[in-house]
C-alpha positions as CSV (number, residue, x, y, z in Angstrom):
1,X,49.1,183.6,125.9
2,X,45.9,182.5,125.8
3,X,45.4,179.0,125.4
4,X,42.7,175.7,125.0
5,X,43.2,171.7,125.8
6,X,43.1,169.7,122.3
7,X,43.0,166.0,121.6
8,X,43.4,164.2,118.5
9,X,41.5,160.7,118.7
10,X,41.3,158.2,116.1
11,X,39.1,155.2,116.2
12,X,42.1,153.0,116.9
13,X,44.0,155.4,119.3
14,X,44.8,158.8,120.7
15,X,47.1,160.7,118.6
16,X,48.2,163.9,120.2
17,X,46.8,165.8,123.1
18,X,47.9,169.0,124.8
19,X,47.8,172.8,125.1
20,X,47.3,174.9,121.7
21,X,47.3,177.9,120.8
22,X,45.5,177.3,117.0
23,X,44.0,174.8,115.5
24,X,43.2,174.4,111.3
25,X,41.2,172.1,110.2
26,X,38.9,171.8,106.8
27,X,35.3,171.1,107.7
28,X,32.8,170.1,105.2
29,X,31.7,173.4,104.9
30,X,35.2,174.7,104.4
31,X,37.9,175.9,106.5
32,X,37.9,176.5,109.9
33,X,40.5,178.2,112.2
34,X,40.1,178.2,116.2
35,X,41.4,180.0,118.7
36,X,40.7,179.7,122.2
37,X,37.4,181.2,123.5
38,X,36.0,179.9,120.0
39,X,31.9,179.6,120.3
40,X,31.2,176.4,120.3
41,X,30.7,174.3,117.2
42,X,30.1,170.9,115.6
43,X,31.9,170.0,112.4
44,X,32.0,167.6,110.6
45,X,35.9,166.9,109.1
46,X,36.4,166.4,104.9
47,X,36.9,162.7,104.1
48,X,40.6,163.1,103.6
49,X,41.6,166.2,104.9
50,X,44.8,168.1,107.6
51,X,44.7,169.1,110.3
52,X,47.6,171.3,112.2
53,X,47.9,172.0,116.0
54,X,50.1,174.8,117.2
55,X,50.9,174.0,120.6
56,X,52.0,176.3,123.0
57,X,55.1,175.4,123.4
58,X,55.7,176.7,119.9
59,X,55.1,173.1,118.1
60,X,53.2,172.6,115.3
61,X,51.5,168.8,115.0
62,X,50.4,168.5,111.3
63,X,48.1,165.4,110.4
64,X,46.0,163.7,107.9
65,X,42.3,162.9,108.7
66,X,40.2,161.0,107.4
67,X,36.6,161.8,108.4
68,X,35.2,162.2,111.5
69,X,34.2,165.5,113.5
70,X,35.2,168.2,115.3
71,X,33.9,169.2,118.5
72,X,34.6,173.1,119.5
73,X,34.1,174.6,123.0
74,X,35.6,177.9,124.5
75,X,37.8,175.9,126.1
76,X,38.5,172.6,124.2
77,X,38.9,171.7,120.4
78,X,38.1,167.6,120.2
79,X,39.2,166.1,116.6
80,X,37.4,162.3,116.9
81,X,38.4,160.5,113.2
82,X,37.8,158.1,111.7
83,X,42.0,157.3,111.0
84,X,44.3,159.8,111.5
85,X,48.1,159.5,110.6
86,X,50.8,162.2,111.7
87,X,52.6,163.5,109.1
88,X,56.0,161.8,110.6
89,X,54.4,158.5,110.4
90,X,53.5,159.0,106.8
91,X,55.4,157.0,104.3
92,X,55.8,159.8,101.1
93,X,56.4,156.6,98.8
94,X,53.6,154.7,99.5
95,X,51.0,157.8,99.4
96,X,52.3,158.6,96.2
97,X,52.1,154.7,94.8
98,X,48.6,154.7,96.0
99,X,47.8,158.3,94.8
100,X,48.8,157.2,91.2
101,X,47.4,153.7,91.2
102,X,43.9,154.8,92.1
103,X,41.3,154.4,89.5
104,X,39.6,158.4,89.5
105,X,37.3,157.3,86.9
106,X,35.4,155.2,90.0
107,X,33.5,156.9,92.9
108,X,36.0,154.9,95.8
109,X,38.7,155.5,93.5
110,X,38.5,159.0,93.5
111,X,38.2,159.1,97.7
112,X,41.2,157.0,97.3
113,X,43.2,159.7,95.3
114,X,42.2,162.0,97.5
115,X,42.8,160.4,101.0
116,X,46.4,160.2,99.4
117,X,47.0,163.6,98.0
118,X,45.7,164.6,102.6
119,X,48.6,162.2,103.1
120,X,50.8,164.0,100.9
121,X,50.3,167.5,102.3
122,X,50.0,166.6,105.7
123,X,53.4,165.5,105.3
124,X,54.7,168.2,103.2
125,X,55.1,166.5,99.9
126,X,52.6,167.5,97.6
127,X,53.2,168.0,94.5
């Protein structure tokens, strides 16, 4: 199986890093898939999107991301964010509380909603 070296950094630590076999992740241009050998590419991530790792060792490592960038070589998929949560350290409760209690009528309360609502699917709970 071929395979490629990931790592998941946020600007306050490193969250995952490993052997994969796939990576998803949702660009500002749209949605991009990798697989290793990919031709190397510079992304830059949504403001609140996932991302999912399948590792090689038949894991999948789902997260949400909030901006940032994605750095693709043939050999290497780099996610640097600017915060990044794994969807086991996601508290479904408090996504939800702050997904309803933002203001979408507002600009920062619409990124709000939707840094919420990448919390929520990252960790399986959208609605």
């Amino acid at each position: 199986m071929a395979e490629m070296t990931v790592e998941l950094v946020a600007v306050e630590r490193r969250i995952w890093s490993g052997q994969a076999s796939f990576v998803l992740a949702r660009t500002t241009v749209g949605e991009i898939g990798v697989l290793p050998g990919h031709e190397a590419t510079l992304a830059q991530l949504e403001e609140a999107g996932v991302v999912r790792v399948d590792g090689t060792d038949g894991t999948s490592t789902t997260l949400a991301v909030h901006g940032g960038f994605l750095s693709i070589t043939p050999d290497t998929v780099t996610v640097l964010a600017e915060f990044a949560e794994l969807a086991d350290e996601i508290d479904v409760s408090r996504a939800r509380s702050a997904r309803d209690r933002a203001d979408t009528s507002e600009p920062e309360g619409r990124a709000a909603a939707a840094r919420a609502n990448a919390r929520l699917r990252a960790a399986g709970a959208a609605e």
